[in-house]
C-alpha positions as CSV (number, residue, x, y, z in Angstrom):
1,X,34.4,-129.2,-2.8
2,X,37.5,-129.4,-4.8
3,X,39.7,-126.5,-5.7
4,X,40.7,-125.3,-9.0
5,X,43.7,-123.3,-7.9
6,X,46.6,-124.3,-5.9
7,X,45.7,-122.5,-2.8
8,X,49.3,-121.3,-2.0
9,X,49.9,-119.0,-4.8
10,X,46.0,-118.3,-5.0
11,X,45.5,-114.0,-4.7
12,X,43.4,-113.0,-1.4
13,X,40.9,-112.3,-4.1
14,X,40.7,-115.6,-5.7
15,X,40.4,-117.2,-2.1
16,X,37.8,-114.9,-1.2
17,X,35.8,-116.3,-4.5
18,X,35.9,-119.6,-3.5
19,X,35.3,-119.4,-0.3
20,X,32.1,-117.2,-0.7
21,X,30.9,-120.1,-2.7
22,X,31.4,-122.5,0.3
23,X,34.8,-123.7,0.0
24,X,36.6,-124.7,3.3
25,X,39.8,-125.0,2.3
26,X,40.2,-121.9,0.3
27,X,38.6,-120.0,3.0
28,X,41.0,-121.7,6.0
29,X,44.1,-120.6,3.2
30,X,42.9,-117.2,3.5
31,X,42.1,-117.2,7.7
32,X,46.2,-118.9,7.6
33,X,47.4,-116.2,5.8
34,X,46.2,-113.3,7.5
35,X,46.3,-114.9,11.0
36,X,49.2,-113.3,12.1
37,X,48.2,-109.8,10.8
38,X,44.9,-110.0,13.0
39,X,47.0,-111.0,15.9
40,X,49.1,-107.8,15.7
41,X,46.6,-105.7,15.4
42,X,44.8,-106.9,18.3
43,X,47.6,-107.4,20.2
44,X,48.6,-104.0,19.1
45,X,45.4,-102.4,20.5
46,X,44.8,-104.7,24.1
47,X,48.6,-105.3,24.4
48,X,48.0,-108.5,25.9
49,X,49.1,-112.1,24.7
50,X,45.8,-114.0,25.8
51,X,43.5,-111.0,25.0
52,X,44.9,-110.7,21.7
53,X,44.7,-114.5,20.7
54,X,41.2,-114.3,22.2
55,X,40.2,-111.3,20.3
56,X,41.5,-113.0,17.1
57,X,39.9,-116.1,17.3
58,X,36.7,-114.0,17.6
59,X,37.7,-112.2,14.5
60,X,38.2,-115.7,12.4
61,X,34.7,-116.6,13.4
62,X,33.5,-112.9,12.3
63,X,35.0,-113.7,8.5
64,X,33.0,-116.9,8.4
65,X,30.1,-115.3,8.9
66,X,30.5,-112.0,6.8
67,X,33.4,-113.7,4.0
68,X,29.6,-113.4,1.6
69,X,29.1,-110.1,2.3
70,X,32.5,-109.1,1.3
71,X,32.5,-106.9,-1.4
72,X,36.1,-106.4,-2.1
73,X,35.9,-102.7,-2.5
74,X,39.6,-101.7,-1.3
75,X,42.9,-104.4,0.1
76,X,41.0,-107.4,2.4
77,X,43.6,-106.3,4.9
78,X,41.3,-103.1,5.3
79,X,38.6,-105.0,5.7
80,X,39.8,-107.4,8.4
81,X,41.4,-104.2,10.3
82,X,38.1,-102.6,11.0
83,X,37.0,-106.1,12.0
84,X,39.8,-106.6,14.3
85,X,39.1,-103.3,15.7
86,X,35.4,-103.8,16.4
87,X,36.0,-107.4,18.3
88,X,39.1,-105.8,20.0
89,X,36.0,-102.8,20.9
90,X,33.7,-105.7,21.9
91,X,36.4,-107.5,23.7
92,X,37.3,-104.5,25.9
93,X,33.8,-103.5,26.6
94,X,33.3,-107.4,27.9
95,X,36.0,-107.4,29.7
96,X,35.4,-104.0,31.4
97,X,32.0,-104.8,32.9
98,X,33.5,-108.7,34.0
99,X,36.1,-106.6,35.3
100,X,33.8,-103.9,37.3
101,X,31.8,-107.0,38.2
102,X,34.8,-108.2,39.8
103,X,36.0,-105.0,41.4
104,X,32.4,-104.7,42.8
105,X,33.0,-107.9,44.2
106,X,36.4,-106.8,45.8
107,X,35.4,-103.6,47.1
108,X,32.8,-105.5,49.0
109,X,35.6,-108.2,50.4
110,X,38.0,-105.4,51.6
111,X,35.3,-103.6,53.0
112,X,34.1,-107.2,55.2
113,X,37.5,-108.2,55.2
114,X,36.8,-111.6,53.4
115,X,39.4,-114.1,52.0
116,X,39.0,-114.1,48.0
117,X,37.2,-117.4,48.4
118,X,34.7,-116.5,50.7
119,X,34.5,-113.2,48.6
120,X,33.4,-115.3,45.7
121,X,31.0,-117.0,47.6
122,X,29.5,-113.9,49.1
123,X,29.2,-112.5,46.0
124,X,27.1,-115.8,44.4
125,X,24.9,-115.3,47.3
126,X,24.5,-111.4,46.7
127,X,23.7,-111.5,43.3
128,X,21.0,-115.1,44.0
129,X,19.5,-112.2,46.5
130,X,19.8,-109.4,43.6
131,X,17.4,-111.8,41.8
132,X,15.2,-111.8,44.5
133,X,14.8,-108.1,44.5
134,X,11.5,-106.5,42.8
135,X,12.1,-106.5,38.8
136,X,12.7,-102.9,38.8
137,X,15.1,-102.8,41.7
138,X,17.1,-106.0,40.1
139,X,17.3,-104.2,36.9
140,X,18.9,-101.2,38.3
141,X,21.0,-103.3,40.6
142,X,22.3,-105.5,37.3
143,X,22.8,-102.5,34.8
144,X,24.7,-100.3,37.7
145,X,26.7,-102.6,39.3
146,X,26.3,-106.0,36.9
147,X,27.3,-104.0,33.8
148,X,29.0,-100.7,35.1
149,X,26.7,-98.0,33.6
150,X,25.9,-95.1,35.1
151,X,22.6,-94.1,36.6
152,X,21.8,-92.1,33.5
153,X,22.4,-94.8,31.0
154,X,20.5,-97.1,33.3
155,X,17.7,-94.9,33.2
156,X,17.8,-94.3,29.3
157,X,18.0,-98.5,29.1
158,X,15.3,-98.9,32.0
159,X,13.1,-96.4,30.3
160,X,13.0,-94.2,33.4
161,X,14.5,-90.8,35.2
162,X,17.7,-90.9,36.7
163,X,16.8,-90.3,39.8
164,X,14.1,-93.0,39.8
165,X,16.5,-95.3,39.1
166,X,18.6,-93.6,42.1
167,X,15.8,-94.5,44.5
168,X,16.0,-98.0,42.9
169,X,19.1,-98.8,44.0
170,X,18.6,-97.3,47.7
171,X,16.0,-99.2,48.2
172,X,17.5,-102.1,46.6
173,X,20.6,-102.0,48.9
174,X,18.3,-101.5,51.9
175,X,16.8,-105.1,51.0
176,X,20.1,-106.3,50.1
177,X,21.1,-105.7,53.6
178,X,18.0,-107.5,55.1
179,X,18.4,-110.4,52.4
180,X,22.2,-111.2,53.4
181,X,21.8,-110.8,56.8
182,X,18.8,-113.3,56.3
183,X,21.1,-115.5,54.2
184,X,23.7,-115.3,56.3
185,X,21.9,-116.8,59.8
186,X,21.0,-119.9,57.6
């Protein structure tokens, strides 16, 4: 699709018109032009290089898909800072349960006194033997330690008490036990 404007002196506004109506160009103007405000902000907020490039390439993906639901009530710049704000939200709540994944994982290799590489290879095997456990024993297993919530929040997502999920993971660690042990005579 051809453009009627010269894209460079084009307002935000403009851009925005076109690209709601499909055109590339005018939309990857607009994505150029406020690149470097979406990295500060999220570099800003994580305060990390790699996080911030990451969490900015998730927001030009986010404009794609909600560019037509724009509705150009205040500055675009509003707009795309609560958008940065929610991947940058997303972002650290990603990276919080990979990284309790990975400090379960570590906890479990100072306590054996594993190298990191045989830690990672334990902890493939404990979680192939997590999904072995009974469903509701897996579940509470994966929410507590896969995604870091609590035993309440497990319990609210499980549909169940607190303290049933509670039992849930004592039993599931009793099994655990058996399963590696099993695992580990192969």
């Amino acid at each position: 699709m051809a453009t009627m404007l010269d894209e460079g002196e084009a307002s935000d506004s403009e851009l925005i018109g076109l690209a709601k109506d499909g055109d590339r160009g005018a939309f990857g103007r607009l994505v150029e032009r406020h690149y470097d405000f979406v990295y500060r902000v999220a570099y800003r907020w994580c305060g990390r290089k790699a996080d911030a490039e990451d969490i900015a390439q998730e927001v030009c993906v986010r404009i794609g898909r909600a560019i037509r639901d724009y509705r150009g009530g205040g500055a675009f710049t509003t707009w795309l800072y609560a958008l940065t704000l929610n991947a940058a939200r997303d972002y650290a709540r990603k990276s919080a349960r990979e990284g309790a994944k990975v400090q379960a994982y570590g906890v479990h290799a100072l306590i054996s006194g594993e190298a990191p590489e045989e830690a990672d290879e334990r902890a493939d095997g404990l979680w192939a033997a997590v999904r072995r456990l009974p469903d509701k024993q897996r579940d509470a297993v994966l929410l507590v330690y896969g995604e870091g919530l609590s035993h309440a929040a497990a319990a609210e997502a499980m549909a169940i008490s607190e303290a049933t999920v509670s039992w849930h993971i004592h039993e599931a660690k009793k099994r655990l036990k058996v399963l590696m042990r099993s695992a580990g005579e192969d």
